[in-house]
C-alpha positions in Angstrom: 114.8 -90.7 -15.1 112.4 -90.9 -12.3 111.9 -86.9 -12.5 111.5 -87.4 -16.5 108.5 -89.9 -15.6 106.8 -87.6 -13.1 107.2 -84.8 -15.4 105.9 -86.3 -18.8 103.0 -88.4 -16.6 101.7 -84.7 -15.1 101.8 -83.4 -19.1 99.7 -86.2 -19.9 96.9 -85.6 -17.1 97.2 -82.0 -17.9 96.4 -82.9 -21.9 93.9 -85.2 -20.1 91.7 -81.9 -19.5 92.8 -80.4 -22.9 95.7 -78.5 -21.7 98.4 -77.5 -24.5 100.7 -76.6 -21.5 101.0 -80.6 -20.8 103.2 -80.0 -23.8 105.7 -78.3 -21.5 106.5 -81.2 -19.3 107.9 -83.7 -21.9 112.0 -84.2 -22.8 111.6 -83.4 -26.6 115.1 -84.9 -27.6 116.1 -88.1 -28.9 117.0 -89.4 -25.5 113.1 -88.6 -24.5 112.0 -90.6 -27.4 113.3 -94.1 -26.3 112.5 -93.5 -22.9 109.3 -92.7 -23.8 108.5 -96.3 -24.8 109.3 -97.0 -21.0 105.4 -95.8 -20.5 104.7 -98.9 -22.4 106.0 -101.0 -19.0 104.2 -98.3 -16.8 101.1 -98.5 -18.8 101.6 -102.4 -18.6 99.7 -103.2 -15.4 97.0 -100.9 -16.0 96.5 -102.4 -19.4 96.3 -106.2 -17.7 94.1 -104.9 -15.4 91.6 -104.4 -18.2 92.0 -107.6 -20.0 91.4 -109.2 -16.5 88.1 -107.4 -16.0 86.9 -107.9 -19.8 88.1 -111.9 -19.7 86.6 -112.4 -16.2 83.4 -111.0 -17.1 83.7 -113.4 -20.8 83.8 -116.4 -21.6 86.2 -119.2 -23.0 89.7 -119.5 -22.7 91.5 -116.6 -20.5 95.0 -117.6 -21.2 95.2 -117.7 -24.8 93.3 -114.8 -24.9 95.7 -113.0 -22.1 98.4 -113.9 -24.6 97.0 -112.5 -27.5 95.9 -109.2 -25.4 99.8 -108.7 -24.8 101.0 -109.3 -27.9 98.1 -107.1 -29.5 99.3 -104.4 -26.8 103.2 -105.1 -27.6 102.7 -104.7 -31.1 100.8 -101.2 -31.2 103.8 -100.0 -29.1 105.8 -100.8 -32.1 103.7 -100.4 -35.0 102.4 -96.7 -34.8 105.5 -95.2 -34.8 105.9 -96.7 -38.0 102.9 -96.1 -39.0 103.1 -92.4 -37.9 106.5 -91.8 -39.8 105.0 -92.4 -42.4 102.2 -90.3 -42.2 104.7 -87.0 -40.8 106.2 -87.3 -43.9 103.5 -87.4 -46.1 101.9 -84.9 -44.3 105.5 -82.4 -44.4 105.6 -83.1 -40.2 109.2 -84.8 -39.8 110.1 -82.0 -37.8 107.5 -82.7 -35.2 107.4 -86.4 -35.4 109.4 -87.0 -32.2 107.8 -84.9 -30.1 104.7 -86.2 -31.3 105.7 -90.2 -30.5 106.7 -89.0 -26.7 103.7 -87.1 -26.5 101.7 -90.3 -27.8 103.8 -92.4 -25.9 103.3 -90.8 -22.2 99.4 -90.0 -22.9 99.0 -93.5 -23.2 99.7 -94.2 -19.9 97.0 -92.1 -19.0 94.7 -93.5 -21.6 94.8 -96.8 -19.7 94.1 -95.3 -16.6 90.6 -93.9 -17.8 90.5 -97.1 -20.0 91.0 -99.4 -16.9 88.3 -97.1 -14.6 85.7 -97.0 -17.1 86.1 -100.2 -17.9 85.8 -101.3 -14.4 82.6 -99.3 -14.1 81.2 -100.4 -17.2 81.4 -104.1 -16.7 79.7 -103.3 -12.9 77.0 -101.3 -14.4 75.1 -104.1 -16.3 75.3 -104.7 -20.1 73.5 -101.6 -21.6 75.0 -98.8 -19.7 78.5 -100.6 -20.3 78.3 -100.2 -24.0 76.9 -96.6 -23.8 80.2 -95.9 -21.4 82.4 -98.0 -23.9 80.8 -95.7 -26.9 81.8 -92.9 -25.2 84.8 -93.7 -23.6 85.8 -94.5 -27.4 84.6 -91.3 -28.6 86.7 -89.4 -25.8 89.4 -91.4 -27.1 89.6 -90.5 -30.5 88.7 -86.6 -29.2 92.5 -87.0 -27.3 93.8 -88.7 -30.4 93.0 -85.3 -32.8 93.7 -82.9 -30.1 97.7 -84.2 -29.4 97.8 -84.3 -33.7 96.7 -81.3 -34.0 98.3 -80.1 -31.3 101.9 -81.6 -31.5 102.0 -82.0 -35.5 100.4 -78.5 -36.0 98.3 -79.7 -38.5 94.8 -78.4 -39.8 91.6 -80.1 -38.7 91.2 -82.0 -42.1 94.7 -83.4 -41.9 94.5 -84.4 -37.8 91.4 -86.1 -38.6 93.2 -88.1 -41.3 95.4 -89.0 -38.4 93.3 -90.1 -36.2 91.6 -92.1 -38.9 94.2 -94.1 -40.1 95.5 -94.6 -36.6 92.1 -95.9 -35.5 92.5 -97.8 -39.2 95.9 -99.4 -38.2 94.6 -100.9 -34.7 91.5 -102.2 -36.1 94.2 -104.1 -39.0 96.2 -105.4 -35.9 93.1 -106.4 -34.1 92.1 -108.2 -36.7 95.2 -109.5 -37.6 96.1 -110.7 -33.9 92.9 -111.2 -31.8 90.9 -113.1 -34.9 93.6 -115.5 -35.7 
C-alpha cells in the first residue's frame, strides 16, 4: 500500500507540470479505485491547514465554520464520483471512468498542497495581491481539471470543458448547499 501511495502521489506532481506520463504511476484496477479515496485522509491535513489560515485571518465563529469546512470537504469526496458517473456515461466514457476517479482522486492530494501554499502566501501578502493569487490559483485549477479530462476520459476539448464546467457547477451547488445554511 505504502509503495501504491508513493507511486500515484509522484504521478500527481508529475501531472502537476502537465505530464501525461503521471498517468503511468497510478493502479488502474478496482482495488486502486477504493484506495484511492485514502488520498482523501492524506489530503486531510493539508486541507485543515487551509481552513486554519482562511478562519484565522476571518472573522466570527471558527468552530462551526471548521465543521462545515469538513463536511463540505467529506462530501465532494463522495459526490463527484457520482456526479462524474454520470457524466462518463453520457459522454460514452464508462470505460475510462475508474481510471479517471483514481487519477482525480491522487491529484487532489496535490491540489491541496499548492492550495495550502498559495493560500498561505496569499493571506501574508495583504488583501489585493491575495485575491489576484486566489484568481489565479483558481484558474490553474480549473487548467488541471481539463487537462486529467481530457487526458484520462480522452475526450475533445468541447466535451472536457463541459466537464470541468459542471464539476466546478456541482461544488459551487454543495457550497452553497453546506457553507450558506
Amino acid at each position: 500500500m505504502a509503495r501504491e501511495i508513493v507511486s500515484a502521489l509522484y504521478g500527481a506532481f508529475l501531472l502537476m507540470r502537465f505530464a501525461a506520463a503521471g498517468c503511468n504511476y497510478f493502479n488502474y484496477t478496482v482495488a486502486g479505485f477504493w484506495r484511492s479515496f485514502g488520498a482523501a485522509v492524506i489530503a486531510l491535513p493539508l486541507f485543515l491547514g487551509v481552513v486554519y489560515v482562511h478562519t484565522w485571518a476571518g472573522e466570527g465563529v471558527v468552530s462551526f465554520e471548521v465543521r462545515q469546512s469538513i463536511f463540505r470537504y467529506g462530501s465532494g469526496w463522495l459526490v463527484y464520483p457520482l456526479v462524474a458517473l454520470v457524466l462518463v456515461k453520457i459522454l460514452d466514457r464508462m470505460e475510462s471512468y475508474v481510471a479517471y476517479i483514481i487519477t482525480n482522486n491522487w491529484f487532489g492530494v496535490a491540489q491541496w498542497l499548492l492550495v495550502g501554499v498559495v493560500s498561505t502566501v496569499g493571506q501574508a501578502s495583504g488583501s489585493e495581491l491575495s485575491n489576484l493569487i486566489s484568481i489565479c490559483l483558481l484558474l490553474l485549477l480549473v487548467c488541471y481539471d481539463f487537462f486529467i479530462a481530457r487526458l484520462v476520459l480522452d475526450l475533445t476539448v468541447g466535451k472536457a470543458v463541459l466537464v470541468v464546467f459542471i464539476g466546478v457547477l456541482s461544488g459551487m451547488v454543495l457550497d452553497t448547499l453546506i457553507l450558506d445554511a
